[in-house]
C-alpha positions in Angstrom: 90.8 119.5 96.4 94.2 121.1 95.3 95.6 117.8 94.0 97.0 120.1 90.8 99.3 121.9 93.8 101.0 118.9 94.9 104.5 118.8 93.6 104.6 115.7 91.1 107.5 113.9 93.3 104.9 113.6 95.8 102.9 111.3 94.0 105.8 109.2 93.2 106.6 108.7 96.7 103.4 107.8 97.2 103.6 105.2 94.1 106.4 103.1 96.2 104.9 103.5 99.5 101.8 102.3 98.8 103.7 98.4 98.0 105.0 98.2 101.5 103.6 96.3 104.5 104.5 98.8 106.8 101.5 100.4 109.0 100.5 103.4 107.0 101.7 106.0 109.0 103.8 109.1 108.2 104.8 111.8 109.0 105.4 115.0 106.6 108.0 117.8 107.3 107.1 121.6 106.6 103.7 120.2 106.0 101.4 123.7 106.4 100.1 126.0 104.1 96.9 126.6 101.9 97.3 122.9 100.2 99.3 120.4 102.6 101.0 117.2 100.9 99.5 115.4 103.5 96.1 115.7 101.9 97.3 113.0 99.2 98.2 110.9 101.9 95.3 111.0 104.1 92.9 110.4 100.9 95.0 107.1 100.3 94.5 106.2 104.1 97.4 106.7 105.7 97.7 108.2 109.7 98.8 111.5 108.5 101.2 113.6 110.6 102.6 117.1 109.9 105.3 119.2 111.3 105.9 123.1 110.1 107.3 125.3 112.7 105.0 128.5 111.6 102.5 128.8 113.4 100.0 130.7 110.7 101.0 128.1 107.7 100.1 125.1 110.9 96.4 127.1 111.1 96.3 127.1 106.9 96.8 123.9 106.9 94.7 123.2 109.4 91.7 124.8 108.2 91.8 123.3 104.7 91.7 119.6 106.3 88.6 121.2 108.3 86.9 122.7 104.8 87.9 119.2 103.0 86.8 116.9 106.5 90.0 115.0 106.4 91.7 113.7 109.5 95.3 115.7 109.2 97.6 115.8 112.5 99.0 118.7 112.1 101.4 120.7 115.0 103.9 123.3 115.2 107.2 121.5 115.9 111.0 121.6 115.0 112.8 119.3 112.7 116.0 119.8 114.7 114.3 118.2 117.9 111.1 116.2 116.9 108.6 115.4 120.1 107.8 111.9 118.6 108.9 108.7 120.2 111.5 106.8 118.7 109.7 104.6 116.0 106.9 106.5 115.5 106.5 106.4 111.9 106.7 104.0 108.6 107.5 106.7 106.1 108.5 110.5 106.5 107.9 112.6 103.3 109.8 116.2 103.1 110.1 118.3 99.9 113.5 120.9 100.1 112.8 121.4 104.1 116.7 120.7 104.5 117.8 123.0 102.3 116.7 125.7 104.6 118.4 124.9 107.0 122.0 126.1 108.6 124.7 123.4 107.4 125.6 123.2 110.7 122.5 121.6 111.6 121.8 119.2 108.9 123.2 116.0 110.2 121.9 116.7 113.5 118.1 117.0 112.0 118.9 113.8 110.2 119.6 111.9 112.8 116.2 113.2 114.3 114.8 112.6 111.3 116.1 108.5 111.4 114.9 108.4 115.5 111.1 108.8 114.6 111.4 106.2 112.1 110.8 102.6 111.9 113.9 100.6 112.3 111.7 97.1 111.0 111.5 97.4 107.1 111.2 93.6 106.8 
C-alpha cells in the first residue's frame, strides 16, 4: 500500500463522502500511475472507476490494483467527451486535471464532467 502517496485532500474528500446515502460509486479523473487515488476508495468499498488518457500510466495503475488484488476500473478515456451514461456516478474525485487543460475547453469538460453525475442528491 502507498497510502503515504495520496495527496492529503484526498482523504478529506473521502471524509464527507463517506456521510452520504448515495450508492458508493465514483469515478476518478487522471486516475493512473504507480499509486492511483482510487486505491483509497476501493479499500473503503466504493465501485471504483478511473479515467487517464495515457495509456502507460492506465497499465501502472493497472498493475498495482493487480499486485494489491483490488477491484479498480480503470480505462483510457477523455475528460472532454466521457463514454459514461448520463448518471453514472455519485461522486467524481479529480486532483489539478483541469488545470491542464486549454481554457478553451474547460467549461466544455465541465459540463461532461456534471453529465456522468447523479442529478438525485436527496
Amino acid at each position: 500500500m502507498l497510502f503515504d502517496l495520496i495527496p492529503p485532500p484526498v482523504y478529506s474528500f473521502l471524509y464527507f463522502i463517506q456521510k452520504s446515502k448515495l450508492d458508493k460509486k465514483i469515478l476518478d479523473y487522471d486516475a493512473g500511475g504507480r499509486c492511483p487515488p482510487l486505491e483509497i476508495f476501493a479499500r473503503y468499498s466504493f465501485e471504483s472507476h478511473g479515467i487517464d488518457i495515457n495509456n502507460k500510466h492506465v497499465q501502472l495503475a493497472m498493475d498495482y490494483a493487480s499486485k494489491e488484488n483490488l477491484n479498480l476500473k480503470i480505462t483510457k478515456d477523455n475528460v472532454r467527451k466521457l463514454t459514461y451514461a448520463d448518471e453514472s456516478f455519485s461522486f467524481i474525485h479529480t486532483w489539478n486535471t483541469i488545470f491542464h487543460l486549454p481554457r478553451k475547453e474547460i467549461i466544455g469538460t465541465l459540463k461532461e464532467m456534471f453529465r456522468v453525475l447523479r442529478t438525485d442528491v436527496g
